[in-house]
N, C-alpha and C positions, 0 to 999 in steps of 0.2 A: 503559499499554498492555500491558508484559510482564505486571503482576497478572491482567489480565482475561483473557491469553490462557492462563495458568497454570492461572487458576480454572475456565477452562472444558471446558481437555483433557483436568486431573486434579484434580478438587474435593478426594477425599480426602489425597492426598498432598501438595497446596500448605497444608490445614489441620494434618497431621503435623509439614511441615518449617519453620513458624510457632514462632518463638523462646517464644514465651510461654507455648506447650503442651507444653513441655518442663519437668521440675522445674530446681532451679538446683544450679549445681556447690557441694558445700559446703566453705566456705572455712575453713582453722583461721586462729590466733592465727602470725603472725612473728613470731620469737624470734630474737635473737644476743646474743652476748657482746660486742660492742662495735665500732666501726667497723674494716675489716678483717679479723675476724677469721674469717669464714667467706667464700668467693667461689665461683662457679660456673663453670663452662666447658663450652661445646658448637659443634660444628662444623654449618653448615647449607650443605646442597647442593644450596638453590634454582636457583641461578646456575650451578651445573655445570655438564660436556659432554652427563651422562647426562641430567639434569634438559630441558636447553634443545632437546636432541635436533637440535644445529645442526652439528653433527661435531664438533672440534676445540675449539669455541670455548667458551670456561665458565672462570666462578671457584667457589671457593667462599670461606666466610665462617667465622673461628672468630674467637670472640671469652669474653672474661672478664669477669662483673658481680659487684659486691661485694652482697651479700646486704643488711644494713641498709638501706642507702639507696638501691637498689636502682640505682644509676647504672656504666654499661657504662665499665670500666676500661680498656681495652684491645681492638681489635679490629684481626685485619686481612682482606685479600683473599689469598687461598690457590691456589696452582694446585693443590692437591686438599687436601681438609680429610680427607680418610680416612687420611693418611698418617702414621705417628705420630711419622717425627723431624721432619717438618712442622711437626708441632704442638706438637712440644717448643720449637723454635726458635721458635712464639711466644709461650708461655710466659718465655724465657729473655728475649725482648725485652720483655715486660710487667713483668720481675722490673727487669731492668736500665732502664727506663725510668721507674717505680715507686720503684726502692729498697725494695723490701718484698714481702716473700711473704706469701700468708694464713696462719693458723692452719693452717684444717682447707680443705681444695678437694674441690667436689664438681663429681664429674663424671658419665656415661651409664656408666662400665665398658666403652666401646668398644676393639676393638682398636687404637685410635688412640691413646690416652688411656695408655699403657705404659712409651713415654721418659717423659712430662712428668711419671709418677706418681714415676718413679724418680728426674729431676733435683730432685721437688720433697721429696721422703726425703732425697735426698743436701743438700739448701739446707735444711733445718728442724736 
Protein backbone atom coordinates (compact mmCIF):
# COMPACT_ATOMS: atom_id res chain seq x y z
CA UNK A 1 0.00 0.00 0.00
CA UNK A 2 2.90 2.58 0.97
CA UNK A 3 4.71 1.53 -2.63
CA UNK A 4 1.62 2.36 -4.57
CA UNK A 5 0.84 5.47 -2.72
CA UNK A 6 4.69 6.51 -3.11
CA UNK A 7 4.55 5.66 -6.80
CA UNK A 8 1.62 7.62 -7.40
CA UNK A 9 2.49 11.17 -5.53
CA UNK A 10 6.05 10.98 -6.85
CA UNK A 11 6.96 8.60 -9.66
CA UNK A 12 10.28 10.22 -10.27
CA UNK A 13 11.60 10.45 -6.82
CA UNK A 14 10.30 6.77 -5.42
CA UNK A 15 12.42 5.51 -8.92
CA UNK A 16 15.70 7.97 -7.70
CA UNK A 17 15.44 6.67 -3.95
CA UNK A 18 15.32 2.83 -5.35
CA UNK A 19 18.55 0.99 -4.05
CA UNK A 20 19.52 -0.53 -7.14
CA UNK A 21 19.59 2.83 -9.24
CA UNK A 22 22.32 3.81 -7.19
CA UNK A 23 26.12 2.67 -8.16
CA UNK A 24 27.47 0.57 -5.16
CA UNK A 25 29.85 1.86 -2.44
CA UNK A 26 33.43 0.49 -3.38
CA UNK A 27 34.74 -1.59 -0.95
CA UNK A 28 38.69 -2.16 -0.46
CA UNK A 29 40.66 -5.16 0.84
CA UNK A 30 40.92 -5.34 5.24
CA UNK A 31 44.17 -5.50 6.34
CA UNK A 32 45.82 -6.02 10.01
CA UNK A 33 48.61 -6.98 11.42
CA UNK A 34 47.09 -9.47 13.69
CA UNK A 35 44.33 -9.95 16.32
CA UNK A 36 44.32 -6.89 18.54
CA UNK A 37 46.37 -5.05 16.93
CA UNK A 38 44.56 -2.32 15.52
CA UNK A 39 40.84 -1.22 17.22
CA UNK A 40 38.38 1.48 16.75
CA UNK A 41 36.35 3.76 19.01
CA UNK A 42 33.27 6.06 18.52
CA UNK A 43 30.59 7.51 20.59
CA UNK A 44 26.92 7.55 19.19
CA UNK A 45 24.09 9.90 20.33
CA UNK A 46 21.16 8.15 19.11
CA UNK A 47 19.80 7.81 22.46
CA UNK A 48 20.76 11.27 23.82
CA UNK A 49 18.68 14.12 25.51
CA UNK A 50 19.39 16.23 22.29
CA UNK A 51 18.77 13.28 19.93
CA UNK A 52 15.28 11.97 21.75
CA UNK A 53 14.31 15.65 22.29
CA UNK A 54 12.34 14.23 25.58
CA UNK A 55 14.27 16.86 28.07
CA UNK A 56 16.29 15.22 30.48
CA UNK A 57 16.14 11.91 29.56
CA UNK A 58 18.98 10.09 27.01
CA UNK A 59 22.04 7.91 27.02
CA UNK A 60 24.48 7.72 24.99
CA UNK A 61 26.67 4.89 23.65
CA UNK A 62 30.56 4.64 23.14
CA UNK A 63 32.00 1.62 22.55
CA UNK A 64 35.56 -0.17 21.12
CA UNK A 65 35.67 -2.97 18.08
CA UNK A 66 38.89 -4.82 17.28
CA UNK A 67 39.28 -4.44 13.53
CA UNK A 68 40.14 -8.20 12.39
CA UNK A 69 37.49 -9.85 13.56
CA UNK A 70 35.46 -7.20 13.68
CA UNK A 71 33.80 -8.19 17.14
CA UNK A 72 32.65 -5.16 19.54
CA UNK A 73 35.06 -5.41 22.63
CA UNK A 74 33.75 -3.33 24.93
CA UNK A 75 30.82 -1.05 25.08
CA UNK A 76 29.06 1.00 27.44
CA UNK A 77 25.94 3.47 28.11
CA UNK A 78 27.11 6.97 28.78
CA UNK A 79 25.39 9.96 30.40
CA UNK A 80 27.05 11.94 27.52
CA UNK A 81 29.40 10.27 24.97
CA UNK A 82 30.76 14.02 23.93
CA UNK A 83 32.68 14.23 27.14
CA UNK A 84 36.20 13.39 26.99
CA UNK A 85 37.12 12.22 30.60
CA UNK A 86 33.89 10.21 30.06
CA UNK A 87 35.29 8.54 27.50
CA UNK A 88 38.68 8.10 28.83
CA UNK A 89 37.20 6.27 31.79
CA UNK A 90 35.77 3.80 29.30
CA UNK A 91 38.68 3.22 27.60
CA UNK A 92 40.49 2.77 31.11
CA UNK A 93 37.69 0.16 31.87
CA UNK A 94 38.12 -1.84 28.51
CA UNK A 95 41.89 -1.71 29.20
CA UNK A 96 41.46 -3.10 32.77
CA UNK A 97 38.73 -5.42 31.76
CA UNK A 98 40.80 -6.72 28.68
CA UNK A 99 44.26 -6.69 30.11
CA UNK A 100 45.48 -5.31 26.72
CA UNK A 101 45.54 -2.20 24.78
CA UNK A 102 45.60 -2.07 20.90
CA UNK A 103 48.64 -1.27 18.95
CA UNK A 104 47.47 1.55 16.88
CA UNK A 105 43.45 3.13 18.06
CA UNK A 106 41.62 4.76 15.63
CA UNK A 107 39.49 7.10 16.38
CA UNK A 108 36.99 10.40 14.65
CA UNK A 109 39.64 13.06 16.09
CA UNK A 110 36.69 14.33 18.13
CA UNK A 111 37.12 16.73 20.96
CA UNK A 112 36.20 13.82 22.92
CA UNK A 113 38.74 11.55 21.99
CA UNK A 114 41.85 13.84 23.93
CA UNK A 115 42.06 12.10 27.55
CA UNK A 116 41.69 8.66 26.03
CA UNK A 117 44.36 9.58 23.27
CA UNK A 118 46.65 10.65 26.06
CA UNK A 119 45.94 7.63 28.63
CA UNK A 120 46.49 5.42 25.63
CA UNK A 121 50.44 7.33 24.85
CA UNK A 122 50.94 7.23 28.53
CA UNK A 123 49.79 2.84 28.60
CA UNK A 124 51.77 2.14 25.12
Amino acid sequence: MTRTIMAQNDPLGFDLRYRAARAPIPRGVLTSRGLNHEGSADGHEKFSSLALQMGPVGFGIYAFREKLSGRMLHGACVPNARKSSTVAHVYFDMVSSHGKIFRQLTVDHGSETGDMYAAHVALR
